[in-house]
C-alpha positions as CSV (number, residue, x, y, z in Angstrom):
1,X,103.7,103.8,163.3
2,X,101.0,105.8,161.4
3,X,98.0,103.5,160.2
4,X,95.3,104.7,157.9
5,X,91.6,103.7,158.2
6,X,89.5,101.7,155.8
7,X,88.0,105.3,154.5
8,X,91.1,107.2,154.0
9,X,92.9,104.0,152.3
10,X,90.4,103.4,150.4
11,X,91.1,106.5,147.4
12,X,94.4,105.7,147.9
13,X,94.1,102.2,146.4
14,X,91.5,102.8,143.8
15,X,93.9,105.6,142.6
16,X,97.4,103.1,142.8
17,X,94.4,100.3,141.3
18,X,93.7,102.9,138.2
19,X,97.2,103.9,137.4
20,X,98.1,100.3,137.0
21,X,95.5,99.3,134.7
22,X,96.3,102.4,132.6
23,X,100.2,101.8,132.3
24,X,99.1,97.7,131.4
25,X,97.0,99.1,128.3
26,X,99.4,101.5,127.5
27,X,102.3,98.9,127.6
28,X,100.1,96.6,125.1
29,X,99.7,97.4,121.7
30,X,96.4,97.9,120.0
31,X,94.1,95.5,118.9
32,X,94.5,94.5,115.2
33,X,91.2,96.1,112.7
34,X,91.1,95.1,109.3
35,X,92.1,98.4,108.5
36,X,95.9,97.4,109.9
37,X,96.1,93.6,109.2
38,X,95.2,94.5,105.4
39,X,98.2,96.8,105.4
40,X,100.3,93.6,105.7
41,X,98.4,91.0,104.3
42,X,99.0,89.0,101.4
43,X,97.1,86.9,99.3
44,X,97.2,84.0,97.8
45,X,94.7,83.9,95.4
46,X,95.7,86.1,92.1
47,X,95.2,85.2,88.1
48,X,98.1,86.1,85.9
49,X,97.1,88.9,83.6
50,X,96.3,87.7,79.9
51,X,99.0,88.9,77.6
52,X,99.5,92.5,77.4
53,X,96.9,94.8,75.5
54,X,96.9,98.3,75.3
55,X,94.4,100.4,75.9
56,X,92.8,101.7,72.7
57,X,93.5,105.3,71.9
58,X,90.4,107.2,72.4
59,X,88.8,109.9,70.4
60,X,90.3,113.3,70.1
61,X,88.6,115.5,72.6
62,X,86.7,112.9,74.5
63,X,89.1,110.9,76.2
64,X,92.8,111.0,76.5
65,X,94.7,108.1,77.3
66,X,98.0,108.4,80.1
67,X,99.5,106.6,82.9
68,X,99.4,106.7,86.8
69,X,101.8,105.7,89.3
70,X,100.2,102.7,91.2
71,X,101.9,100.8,93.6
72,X,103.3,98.2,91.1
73,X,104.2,100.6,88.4
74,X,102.6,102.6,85.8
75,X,99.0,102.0,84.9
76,X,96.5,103.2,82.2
77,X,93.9,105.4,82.2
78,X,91.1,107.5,80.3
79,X,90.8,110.8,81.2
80,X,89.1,113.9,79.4
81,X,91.2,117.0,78.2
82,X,92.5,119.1,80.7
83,X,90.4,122.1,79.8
84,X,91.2,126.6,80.4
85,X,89.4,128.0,83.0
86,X,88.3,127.2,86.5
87,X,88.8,124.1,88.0
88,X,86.3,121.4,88.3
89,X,84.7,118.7,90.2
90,X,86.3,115.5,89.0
91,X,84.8,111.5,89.3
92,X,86.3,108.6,89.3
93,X,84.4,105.6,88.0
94,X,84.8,101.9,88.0
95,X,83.1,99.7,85.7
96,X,81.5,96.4,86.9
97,X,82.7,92.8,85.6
98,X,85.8,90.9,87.1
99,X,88.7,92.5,84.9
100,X,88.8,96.3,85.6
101,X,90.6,97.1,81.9
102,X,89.5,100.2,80.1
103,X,88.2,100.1,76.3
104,X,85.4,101.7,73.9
105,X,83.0,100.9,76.5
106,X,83.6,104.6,77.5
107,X,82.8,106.3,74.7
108,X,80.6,104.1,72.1
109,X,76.9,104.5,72.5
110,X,74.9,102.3,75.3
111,X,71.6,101.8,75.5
112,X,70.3,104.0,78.7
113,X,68.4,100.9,79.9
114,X,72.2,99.5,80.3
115,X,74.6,102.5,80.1
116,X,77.7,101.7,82.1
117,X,80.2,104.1,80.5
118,X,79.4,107.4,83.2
119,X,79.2,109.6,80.4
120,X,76.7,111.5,82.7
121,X,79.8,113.1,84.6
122,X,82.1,114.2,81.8
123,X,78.7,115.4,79.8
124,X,78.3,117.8,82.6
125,X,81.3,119.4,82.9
126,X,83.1,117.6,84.9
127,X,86.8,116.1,84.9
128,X,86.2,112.2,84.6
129,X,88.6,109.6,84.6
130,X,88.8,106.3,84.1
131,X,91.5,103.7,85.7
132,X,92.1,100.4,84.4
133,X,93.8,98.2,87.1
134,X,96.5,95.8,87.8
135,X,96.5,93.2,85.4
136,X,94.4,94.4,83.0
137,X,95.5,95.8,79.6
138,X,99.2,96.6,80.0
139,X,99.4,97.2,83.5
140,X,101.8,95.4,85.6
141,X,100.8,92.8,88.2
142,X,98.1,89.9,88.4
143,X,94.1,90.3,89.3
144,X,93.8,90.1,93.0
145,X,90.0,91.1,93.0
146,X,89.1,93.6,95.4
147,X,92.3,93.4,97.2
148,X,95.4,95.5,95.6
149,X,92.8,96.6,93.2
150,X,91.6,99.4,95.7
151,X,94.8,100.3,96.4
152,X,95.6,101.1,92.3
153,X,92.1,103.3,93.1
154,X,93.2,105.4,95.7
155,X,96.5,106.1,93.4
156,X,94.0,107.1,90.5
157,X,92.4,109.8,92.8
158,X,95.9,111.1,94.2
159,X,96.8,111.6,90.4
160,X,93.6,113.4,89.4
161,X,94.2,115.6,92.2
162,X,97.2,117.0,90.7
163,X,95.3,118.3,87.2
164,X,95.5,121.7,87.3
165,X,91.6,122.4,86.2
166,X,90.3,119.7,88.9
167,X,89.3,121.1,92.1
168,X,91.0,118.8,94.6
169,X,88.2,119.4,97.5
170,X,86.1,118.0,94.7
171,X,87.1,114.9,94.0
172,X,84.4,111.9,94.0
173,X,84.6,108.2,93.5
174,X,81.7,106.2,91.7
175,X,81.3,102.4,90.8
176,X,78.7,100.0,89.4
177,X,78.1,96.5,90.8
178,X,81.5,94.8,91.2
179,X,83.1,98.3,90.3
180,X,80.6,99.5,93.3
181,X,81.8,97.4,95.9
182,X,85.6,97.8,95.1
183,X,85.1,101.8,94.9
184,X,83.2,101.0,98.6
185,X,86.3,99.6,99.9
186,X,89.0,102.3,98.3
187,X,86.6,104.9,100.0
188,X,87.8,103.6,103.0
189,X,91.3,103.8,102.3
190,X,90.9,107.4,100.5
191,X,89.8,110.4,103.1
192,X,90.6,112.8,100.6
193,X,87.2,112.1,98.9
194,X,84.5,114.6,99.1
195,X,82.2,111.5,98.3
196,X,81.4,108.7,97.0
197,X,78.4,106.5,95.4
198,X,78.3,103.0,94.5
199,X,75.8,101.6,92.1
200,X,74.8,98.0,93.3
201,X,77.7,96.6,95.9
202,X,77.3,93.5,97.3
203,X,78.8,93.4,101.2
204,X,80.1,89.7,101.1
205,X,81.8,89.0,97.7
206,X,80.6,85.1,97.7
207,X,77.2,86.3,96.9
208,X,78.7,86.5,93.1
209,X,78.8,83.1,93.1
210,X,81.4,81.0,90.5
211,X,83.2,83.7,88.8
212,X,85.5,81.3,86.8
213,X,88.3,83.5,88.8
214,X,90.3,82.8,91.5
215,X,87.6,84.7,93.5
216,X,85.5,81.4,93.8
217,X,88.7,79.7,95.9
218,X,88.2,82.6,98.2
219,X,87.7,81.5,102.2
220,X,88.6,82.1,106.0
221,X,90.8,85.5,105.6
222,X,91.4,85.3,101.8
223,X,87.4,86.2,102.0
224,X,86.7,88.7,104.4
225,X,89.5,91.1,103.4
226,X,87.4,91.5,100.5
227,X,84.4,91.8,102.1
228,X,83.3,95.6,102.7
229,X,81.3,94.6,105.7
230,X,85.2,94.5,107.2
231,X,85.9,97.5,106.5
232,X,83.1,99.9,106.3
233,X,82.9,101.1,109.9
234,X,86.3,102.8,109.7
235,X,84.6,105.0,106.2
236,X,84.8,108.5,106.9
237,X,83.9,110.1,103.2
238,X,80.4,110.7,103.2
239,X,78.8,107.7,101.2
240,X,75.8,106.8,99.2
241,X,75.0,103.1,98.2
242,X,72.7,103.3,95.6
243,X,70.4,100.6,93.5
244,X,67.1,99.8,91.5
245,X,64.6,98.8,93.7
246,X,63.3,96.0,91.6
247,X,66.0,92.9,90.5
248,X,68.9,94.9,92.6
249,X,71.5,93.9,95.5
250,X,69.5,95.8,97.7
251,X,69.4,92.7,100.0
252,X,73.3,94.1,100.5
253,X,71.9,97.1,102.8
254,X,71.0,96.0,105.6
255,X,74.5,94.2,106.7
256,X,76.2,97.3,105.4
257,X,73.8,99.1,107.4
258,X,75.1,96.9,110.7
259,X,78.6,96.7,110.1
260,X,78.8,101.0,109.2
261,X,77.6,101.7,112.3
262,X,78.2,105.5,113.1
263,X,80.0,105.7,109.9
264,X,78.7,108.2,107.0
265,X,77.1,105.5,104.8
266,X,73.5,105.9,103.4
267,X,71.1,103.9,101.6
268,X,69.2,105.0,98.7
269,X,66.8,102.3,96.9
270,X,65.4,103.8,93.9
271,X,61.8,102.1,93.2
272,X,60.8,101.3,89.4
273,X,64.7,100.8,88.4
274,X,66.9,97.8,88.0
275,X,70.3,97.3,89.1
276,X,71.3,98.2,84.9
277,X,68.3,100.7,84.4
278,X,69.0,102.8,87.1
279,X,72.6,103.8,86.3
280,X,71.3,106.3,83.3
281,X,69.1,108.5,85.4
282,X,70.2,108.8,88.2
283,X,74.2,109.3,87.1
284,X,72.7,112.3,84.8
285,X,71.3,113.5,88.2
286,X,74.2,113.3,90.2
287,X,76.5,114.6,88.1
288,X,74.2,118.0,87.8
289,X,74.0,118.1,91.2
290,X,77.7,117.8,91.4
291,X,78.8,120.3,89.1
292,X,76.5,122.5,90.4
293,X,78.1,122.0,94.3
294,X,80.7,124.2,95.5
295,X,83.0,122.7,97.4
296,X,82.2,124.5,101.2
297,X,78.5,123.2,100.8
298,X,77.8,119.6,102.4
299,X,78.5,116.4,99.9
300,X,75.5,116.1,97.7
301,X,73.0,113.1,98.8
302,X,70.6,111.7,96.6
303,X,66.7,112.0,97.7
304,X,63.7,109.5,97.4
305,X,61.6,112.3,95.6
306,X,64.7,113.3,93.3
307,X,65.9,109.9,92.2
308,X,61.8,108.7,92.1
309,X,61.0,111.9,89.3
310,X,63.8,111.0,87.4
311,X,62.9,107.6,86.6
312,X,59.7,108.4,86.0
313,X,61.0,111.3,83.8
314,X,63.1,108.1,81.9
315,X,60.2,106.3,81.2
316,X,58.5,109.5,79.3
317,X,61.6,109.9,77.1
């Protein structure tokens, strides 16, 4: 009989020790991420919707008012005229509080120490639109804060991609404070983003303390799938948190920063600005950088200097 010495049996058993490990982890399936368990969770924590309201009709030639398909039906929206011409860069912006309805908030005047309604982007040429959400006005379904909410999101920006003036390699998602940290979780769930920039996120919703929703009942698993600290290592949209430097959630960056990390998220504090003051500045500069951007060039990130001159150039107005 043939034997084989300790050298030459050696490879041969590393190699037969190899191919079994490999066919084990084939034969198992992977890991669960938040990415997949939030694909099949559901939660138990909702509010019914108040009683149906529309959405008010808008002025002529600022706003129009239509519906999206969202995953529970038809939902409302503001959106400007589609305009002639070549097509734009379009935004997508969520409002902050805990009932993402749309209303004259868009369109009356705001004082630019407080101006929430993103009239920066539509000002400057570009395609804006607006989303109100499940449960809010006459949309079907119940609040679920942060959960099928981003879902109803990422339907939005599939609909504005079929305008025929917006440039769908164009297409960019904004939010301020709770609006912020529910556009940071759609951006996960919405590769088709050129970017995205959120005013103010927290990364652990808790931190809003009692809400008076069904948010405040919110624990174990019910919590962290609405946490953006679960999801924000599997972003792939270039991002840009963004906040006022003094009164701001800028304590928020540094677990974001962790839980990212190789992902494409960046931090922007802007000094002299609070977390209300700095929306009016710093959305005009934006949205002229983004209108300006075509769509081969890298997605437009703030600067220090940039953001720093324009609130100074706020404070000379």
């Amino acid at each position: 009989m043939m034997t084989l010495s300790r050298a030459s049996a050696l490879p041969i058993l590393l190699s037969c020790f190899v191919t079994c490990l490999f066919t084990v982890a084939c034969s198992r399936p992977a890991p669960p991420t938040p990415m997949t368990l939030r694909k099949t969770f559901r939660t138990q924590l909702k509010d019914p919707a108040a009683l149906p309201s529309s959405a008010p009709v808008p002025p002529p030639g600022v706003f129009e008012l239509v519906r999206y398909p969202a995953p529970l039906g038809s939902n409302a929206a503001y959106v400007t005229p589609v305009r002639e011409g070549n097509r734009r860069p379009a935004m997508v912006w969520l409002h902050g509080g805990f009932n993402w309805g749309i209303g004259p908030l868009a369109w009356l005047p705001a004082a630019r120490d407080n101006d929430q309604s993103a009239r920066a982007f539509r000002e400057a040429g570009m395609v804006l639109m607006l989303p109100s959400l499940r449960g809010a006005n006459d949309n079907p379904g119940e609040h679920e804060y942060f959960l099928g909410e981003a879902d109803d999101v990422v339907a939005a920006i599939d609909f504005l991609a079929q305008r025929p003036d917006v440039d769908p390699a164009r297409i960019y998602l904004g939010g301020h404070s709770t609006g912020g940290t529910l556009a940071l979780i759609a951006a996960v769930h919405a590769p088709r983003l050129k970017g995205a920039y959120v005013f103010g996120p927290t990364h652990d919703v808790s931190g809003y303390g009692r809400t008076g929703t069904a948010l405040d009942r919110a624990t174990g698993p019910e919590l962290w799938m609405r946490n953006p600290v679960s999801f924000v290592d599997a972003l792939r949209v270039p991002t840009q948190v963004i906040e006022g430097a003094d009164h701001g959630n800028t304590e928020a960056f540094e677990p974001l920063r962790k839980a990212a990390k190789d992902a494409p998220l960046s931090f922007l504090p802007v000094p002299g600005a609070t977390h209300f003051s700095v929306l009016a500045p710093v959305t005009e500069l934006l949205a002229r950088r983004l209108a300006e951007t075509p769509a081969e060039v890298p997605t437009v990130m703030l600067t220090d200097a940039e953001t720093r001159e324009a609130v100074l150039a706020e404070r000379d107005r």
